[in-house]
Backbone bond lengths (Angstrom), bond angles and torsions (degrees), N, CA, C in turn:
res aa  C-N    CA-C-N  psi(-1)  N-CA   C-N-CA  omega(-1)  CA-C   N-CA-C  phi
1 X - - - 1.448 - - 1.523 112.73 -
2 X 1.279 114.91 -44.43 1.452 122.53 -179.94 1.879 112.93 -70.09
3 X 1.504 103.87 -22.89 1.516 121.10 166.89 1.944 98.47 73.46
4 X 1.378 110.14 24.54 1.406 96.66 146.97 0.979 130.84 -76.08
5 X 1.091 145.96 -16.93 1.806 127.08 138.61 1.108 130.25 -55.85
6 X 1.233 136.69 -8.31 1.075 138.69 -136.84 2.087 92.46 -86.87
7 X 0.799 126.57 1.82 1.982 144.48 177.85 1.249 100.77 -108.88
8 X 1.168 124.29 -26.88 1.874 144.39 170.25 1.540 92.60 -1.79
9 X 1.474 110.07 174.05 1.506 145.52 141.40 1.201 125.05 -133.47
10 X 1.396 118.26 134.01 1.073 110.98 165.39 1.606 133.61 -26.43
11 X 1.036 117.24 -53.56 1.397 121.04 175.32 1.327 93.99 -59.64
12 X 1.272 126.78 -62.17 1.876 106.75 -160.04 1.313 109.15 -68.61
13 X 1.730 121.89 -21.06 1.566 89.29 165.97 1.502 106.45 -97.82
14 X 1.111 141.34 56.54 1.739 144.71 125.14 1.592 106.90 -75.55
15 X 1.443 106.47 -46.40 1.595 105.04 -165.92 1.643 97.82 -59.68
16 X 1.078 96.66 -48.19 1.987 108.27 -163.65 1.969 97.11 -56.95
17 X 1.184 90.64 -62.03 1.802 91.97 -179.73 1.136 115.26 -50.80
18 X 1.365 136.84 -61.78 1.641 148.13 159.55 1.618 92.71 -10.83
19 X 1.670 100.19 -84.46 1.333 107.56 -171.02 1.382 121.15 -40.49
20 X 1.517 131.35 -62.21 1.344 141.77 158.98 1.471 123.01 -33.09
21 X 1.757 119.83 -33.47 1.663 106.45 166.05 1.495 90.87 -79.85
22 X 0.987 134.50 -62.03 1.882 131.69 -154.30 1.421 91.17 -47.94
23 X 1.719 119.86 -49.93 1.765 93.18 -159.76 1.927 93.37 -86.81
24 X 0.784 111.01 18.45 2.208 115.73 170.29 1.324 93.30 -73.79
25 X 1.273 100.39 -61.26 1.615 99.66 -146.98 1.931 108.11 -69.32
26 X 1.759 93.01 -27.23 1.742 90.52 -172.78 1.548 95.78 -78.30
27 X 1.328 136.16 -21.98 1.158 133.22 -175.01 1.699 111.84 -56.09
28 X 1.687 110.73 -62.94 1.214 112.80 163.34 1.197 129.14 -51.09
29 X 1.140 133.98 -34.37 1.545 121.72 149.15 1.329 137.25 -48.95
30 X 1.528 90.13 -43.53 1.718 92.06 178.55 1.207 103.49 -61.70
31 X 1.497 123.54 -52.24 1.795 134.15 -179.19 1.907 103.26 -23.10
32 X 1.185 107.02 -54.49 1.366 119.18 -169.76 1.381 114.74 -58.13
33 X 1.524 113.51 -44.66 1.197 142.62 -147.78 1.404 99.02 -80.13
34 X 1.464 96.86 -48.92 1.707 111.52 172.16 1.542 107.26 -41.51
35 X 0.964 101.56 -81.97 1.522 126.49 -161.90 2.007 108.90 -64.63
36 X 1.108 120.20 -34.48 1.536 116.04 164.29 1.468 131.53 -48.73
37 X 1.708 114.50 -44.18 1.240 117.78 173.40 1.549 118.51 -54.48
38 X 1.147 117.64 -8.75 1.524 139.01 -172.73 1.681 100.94 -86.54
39 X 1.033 140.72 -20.23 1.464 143.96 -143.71 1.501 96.06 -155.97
40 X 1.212 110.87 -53.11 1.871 80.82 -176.86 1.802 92.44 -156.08
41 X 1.558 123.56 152.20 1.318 134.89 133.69 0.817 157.46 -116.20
42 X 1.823 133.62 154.27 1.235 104.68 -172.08 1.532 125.05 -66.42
43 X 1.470 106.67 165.25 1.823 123.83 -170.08 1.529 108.36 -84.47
44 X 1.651 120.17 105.08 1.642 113.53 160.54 1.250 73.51 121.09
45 X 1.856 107.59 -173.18 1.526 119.69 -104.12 2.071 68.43 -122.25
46 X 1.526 94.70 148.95 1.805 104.24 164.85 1.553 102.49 -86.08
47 X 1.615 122.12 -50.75 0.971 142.57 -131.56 1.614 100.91 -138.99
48 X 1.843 123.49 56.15 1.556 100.53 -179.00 1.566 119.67 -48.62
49 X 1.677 117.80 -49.56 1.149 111.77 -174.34 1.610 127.70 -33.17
50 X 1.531 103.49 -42.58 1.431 112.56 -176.88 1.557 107.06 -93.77
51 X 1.551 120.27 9.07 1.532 114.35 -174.49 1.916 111.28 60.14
52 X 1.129 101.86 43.25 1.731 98.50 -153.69 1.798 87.82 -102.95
53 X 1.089 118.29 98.85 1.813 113.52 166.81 1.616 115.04 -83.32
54 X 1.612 97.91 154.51 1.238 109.22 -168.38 1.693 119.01 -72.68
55 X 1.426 101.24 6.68 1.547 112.86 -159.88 2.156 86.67 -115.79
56 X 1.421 116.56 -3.15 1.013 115.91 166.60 1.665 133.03 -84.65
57 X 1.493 96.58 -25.78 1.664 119.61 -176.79 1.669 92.31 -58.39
58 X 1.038 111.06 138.21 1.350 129.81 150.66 1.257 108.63 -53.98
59 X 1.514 113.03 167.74 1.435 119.10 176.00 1.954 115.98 -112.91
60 X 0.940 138.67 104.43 1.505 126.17 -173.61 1.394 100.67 123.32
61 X 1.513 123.07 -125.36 1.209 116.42 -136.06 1.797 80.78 -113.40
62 X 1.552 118.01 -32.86 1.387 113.19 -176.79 1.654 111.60 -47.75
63 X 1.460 113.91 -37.20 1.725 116.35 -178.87 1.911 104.95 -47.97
64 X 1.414 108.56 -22.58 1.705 100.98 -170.01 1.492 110.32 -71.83
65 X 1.361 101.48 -14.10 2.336 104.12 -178.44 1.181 83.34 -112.61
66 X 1.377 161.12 24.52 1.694 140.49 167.95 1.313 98.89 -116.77
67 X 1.124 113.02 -31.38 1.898 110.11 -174.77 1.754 115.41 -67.93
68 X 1.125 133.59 103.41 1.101 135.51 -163.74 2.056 103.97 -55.30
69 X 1.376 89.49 147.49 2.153 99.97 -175.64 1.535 103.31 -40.06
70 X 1.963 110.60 -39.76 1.612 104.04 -169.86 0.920 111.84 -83.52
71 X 1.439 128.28 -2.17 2.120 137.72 172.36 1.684 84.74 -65.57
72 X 1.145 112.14 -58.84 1.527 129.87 -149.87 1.810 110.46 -54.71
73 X 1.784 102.49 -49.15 1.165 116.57 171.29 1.293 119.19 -71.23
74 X 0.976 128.45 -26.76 1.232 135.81 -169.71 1.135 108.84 -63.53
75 X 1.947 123.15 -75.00 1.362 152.26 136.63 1.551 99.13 3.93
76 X 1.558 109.95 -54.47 1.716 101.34 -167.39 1.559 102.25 -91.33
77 X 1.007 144.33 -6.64 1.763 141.08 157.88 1.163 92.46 -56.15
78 X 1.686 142.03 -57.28 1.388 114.06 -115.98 1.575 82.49 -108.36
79 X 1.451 119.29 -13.04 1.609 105.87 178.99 1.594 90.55 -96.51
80 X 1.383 130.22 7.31 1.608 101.74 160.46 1.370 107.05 -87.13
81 X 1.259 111.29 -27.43 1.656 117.73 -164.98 1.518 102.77 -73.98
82 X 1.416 114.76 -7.54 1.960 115.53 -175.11 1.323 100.83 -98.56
83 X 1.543 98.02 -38.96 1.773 94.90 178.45 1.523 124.04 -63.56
84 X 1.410 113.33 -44.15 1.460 127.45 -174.53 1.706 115.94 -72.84
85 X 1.424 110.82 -30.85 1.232 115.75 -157.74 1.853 102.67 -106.14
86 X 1.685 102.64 -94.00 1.191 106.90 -157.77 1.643 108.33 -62.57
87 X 1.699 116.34 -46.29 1.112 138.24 -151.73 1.573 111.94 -94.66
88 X 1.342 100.97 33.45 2.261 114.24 169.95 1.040 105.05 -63.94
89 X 1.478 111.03 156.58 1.311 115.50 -178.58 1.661 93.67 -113.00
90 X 1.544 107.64 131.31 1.552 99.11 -169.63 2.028 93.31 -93.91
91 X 1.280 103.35 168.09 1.722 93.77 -173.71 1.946 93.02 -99.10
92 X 1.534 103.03 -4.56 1.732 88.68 179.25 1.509 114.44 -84.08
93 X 1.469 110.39 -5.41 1.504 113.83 177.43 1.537 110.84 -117.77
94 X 1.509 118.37 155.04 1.334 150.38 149.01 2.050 94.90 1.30
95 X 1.378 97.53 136.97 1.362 104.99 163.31 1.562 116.66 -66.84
96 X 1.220 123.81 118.35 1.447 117.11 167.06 1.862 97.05 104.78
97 X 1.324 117.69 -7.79 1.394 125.98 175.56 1.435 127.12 -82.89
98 X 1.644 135.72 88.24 1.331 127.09 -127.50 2.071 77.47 -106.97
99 X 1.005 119.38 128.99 1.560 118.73 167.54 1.663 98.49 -56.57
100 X 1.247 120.46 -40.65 1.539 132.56 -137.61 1.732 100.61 -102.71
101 X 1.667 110.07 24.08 1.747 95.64 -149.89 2.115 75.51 -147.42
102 X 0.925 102.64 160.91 1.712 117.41 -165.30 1.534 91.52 -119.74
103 X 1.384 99.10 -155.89 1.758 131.91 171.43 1.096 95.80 -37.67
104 X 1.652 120.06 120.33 1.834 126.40 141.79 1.995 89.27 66.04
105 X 1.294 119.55 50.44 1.469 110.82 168.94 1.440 116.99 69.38
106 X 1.231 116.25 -27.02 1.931 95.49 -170.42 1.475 114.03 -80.63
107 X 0.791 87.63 113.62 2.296 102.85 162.86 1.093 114.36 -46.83
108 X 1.202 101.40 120.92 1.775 121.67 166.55 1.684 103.59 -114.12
109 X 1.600 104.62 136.82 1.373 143.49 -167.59 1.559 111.16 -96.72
110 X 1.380 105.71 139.10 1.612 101.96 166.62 1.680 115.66 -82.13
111 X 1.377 112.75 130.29 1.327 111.21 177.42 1.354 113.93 -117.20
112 X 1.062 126.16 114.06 1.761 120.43 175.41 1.514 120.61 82.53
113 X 2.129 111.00 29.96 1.011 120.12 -149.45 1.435 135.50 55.67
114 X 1.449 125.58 -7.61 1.399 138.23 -173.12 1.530 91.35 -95.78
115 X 1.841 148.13 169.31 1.153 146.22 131.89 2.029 96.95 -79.31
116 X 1.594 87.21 148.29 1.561 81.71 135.22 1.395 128.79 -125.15
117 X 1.145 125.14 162.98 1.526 113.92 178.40 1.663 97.11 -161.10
118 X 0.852 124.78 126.73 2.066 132.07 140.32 1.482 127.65 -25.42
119 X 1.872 94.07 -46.77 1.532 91.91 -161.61 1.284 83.48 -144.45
120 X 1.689 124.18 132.56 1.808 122.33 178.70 1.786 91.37 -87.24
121 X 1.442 86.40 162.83 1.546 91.21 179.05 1.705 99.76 -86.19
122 X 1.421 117.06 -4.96 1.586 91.53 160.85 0.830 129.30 -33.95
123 X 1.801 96.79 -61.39 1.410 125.49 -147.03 1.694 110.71 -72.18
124 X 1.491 108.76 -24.94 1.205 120.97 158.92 1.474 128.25 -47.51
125 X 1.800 103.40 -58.89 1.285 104.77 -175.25 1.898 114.17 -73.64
126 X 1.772 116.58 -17.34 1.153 134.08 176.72 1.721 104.94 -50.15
127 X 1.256 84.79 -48.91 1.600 101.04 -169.48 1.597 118.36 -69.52
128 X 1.285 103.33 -43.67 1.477 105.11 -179.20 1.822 108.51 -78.92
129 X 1.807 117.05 -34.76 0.982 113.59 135.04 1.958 134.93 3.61
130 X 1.214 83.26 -72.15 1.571 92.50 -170.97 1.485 109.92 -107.86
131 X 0.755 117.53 18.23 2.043 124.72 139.64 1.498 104.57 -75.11
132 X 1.437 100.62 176.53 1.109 114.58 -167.22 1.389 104.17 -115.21
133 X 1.245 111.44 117.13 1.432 145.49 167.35 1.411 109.99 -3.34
134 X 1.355 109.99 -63.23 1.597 97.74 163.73 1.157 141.02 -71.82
135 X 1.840 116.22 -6.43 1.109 128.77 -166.06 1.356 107.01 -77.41
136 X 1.704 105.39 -38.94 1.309 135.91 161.05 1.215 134.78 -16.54
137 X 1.398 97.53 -75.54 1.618 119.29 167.40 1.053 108.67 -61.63
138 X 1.442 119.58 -45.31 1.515 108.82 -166.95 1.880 120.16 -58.94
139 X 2.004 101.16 -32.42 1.345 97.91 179.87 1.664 110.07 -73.91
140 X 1.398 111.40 -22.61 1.478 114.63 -162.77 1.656 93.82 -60.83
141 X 1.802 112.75 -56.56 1.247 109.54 175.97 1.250 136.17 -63.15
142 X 1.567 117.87 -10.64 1.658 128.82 160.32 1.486 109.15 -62.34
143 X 1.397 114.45 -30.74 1.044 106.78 -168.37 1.505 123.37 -96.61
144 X 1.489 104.75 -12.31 1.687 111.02 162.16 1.626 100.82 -69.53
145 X 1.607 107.27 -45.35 1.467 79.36 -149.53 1.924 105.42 -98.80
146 X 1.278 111.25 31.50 1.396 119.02 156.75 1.470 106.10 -103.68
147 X 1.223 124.41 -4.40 1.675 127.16 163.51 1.377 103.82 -78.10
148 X 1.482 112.63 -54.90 1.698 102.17 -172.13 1.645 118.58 -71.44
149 X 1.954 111.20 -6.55 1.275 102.76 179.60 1.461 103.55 -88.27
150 X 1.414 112.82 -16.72 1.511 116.55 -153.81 1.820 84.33 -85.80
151 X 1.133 122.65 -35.25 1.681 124.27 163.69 1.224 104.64 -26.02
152 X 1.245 120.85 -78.21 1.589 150.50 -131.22 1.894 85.59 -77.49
153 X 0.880 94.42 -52.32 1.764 107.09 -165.65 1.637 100.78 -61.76
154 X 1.395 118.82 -59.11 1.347 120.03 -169.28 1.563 95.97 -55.76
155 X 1.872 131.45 -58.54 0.964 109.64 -170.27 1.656 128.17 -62.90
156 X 1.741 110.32 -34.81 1.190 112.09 149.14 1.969 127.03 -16.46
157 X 1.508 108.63 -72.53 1.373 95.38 -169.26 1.813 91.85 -86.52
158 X 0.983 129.38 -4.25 1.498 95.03 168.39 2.046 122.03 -75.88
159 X 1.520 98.07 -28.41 1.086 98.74 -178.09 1.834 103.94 -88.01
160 X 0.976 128.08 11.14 1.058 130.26 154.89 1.604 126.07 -76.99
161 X 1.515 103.13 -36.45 1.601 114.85 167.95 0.988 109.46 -77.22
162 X 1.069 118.97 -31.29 1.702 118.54 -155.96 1.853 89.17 -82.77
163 X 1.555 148.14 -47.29 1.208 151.26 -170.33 1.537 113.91 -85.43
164 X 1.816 116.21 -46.56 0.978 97.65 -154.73 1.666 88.24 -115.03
165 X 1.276 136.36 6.84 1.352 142.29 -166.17 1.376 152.60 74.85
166 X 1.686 97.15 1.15 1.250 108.46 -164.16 1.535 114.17 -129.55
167 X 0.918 108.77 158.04 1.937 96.36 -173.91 1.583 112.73 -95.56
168 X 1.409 109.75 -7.46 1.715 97.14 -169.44 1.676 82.98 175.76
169 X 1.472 90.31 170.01 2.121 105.50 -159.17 1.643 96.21 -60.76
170 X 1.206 129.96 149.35 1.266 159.33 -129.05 1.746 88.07 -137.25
């Protein structure tokens, strides 16, 4: 709308789209992520060394100084190890289309030279395949634009904690 692409390339809007489902989809999670610690946690210790229980973490932005540096590191291996490894974006497939990723996005790993997986991403693309073309688009585009609301929302309640202190209605 603002027509900064509008000088675009093709390739940069793949990069931009790519980028825009991947940060959709982490958005809606985080959305969740937000809002769960409020309703329930998990049982037993994050942190035995420090005696640190999971029913101790704050909820919102306070969890970022309670989570010990090796919670912290840890967390940041395993989203380098998703980015680098299973979760590439190949340029012969669909933006947001992981070869390396099954049912509803989650990645399945080879173990013992064998993969395992539930559901092949053939069978995925077979399937969506044989819908109907518009039905298609229509989820592909539900699903950008519940990424860009699930955006809007995550920054919403963070900047809500972050000003007014609280993570959710009181």
């Amino acid at each position: 709308p603002l027509g900064m692409s509008a000088d675009g390339d093709a390739e940069g809007f793949r990069r931009r789209r790519t980028a825009e489902i991947k940060n959709g989809r982490v958005a809606m999670i985080a959305s969740i992520g937000y809002i769960l610690p409020e309703y329930m946690r998990f049982p037993g210790e994050i942190s035995p060394s420090l005696s640190l229980k999971f029913q101790n973490i704050p909820s919102g932005l306070a969890a970022l100084y309670k989570i010990p540096a090796e919670g912290w590191a840890q967390m940041g291996c395993l989203v380098a190890f998703l980015e680098l490894f299973p979760m590439r974006q190949d340029m012969d497939r669909a933006p947001g289309d992981f070869a390396t990723c099954g049912k509803y996005g989650i990645p399945w790993f080879y173990v013992a030279g064998k993969h395992r997986q539930t559901y092949s991403t053939d069978e995925a693309v077979k399937e969506v395949n044989r819908m109907d073309p518009m039905r298609s688009q229509r989820s592909l585009n539900a699903e950008i634009n519940n990424g860009r609301l699930a955006m809007v929302a995550i920054a919403g309640m963070v900047a809500q904690n972050a000003f007014i202190g609280t993570t959710g209605p009181d």
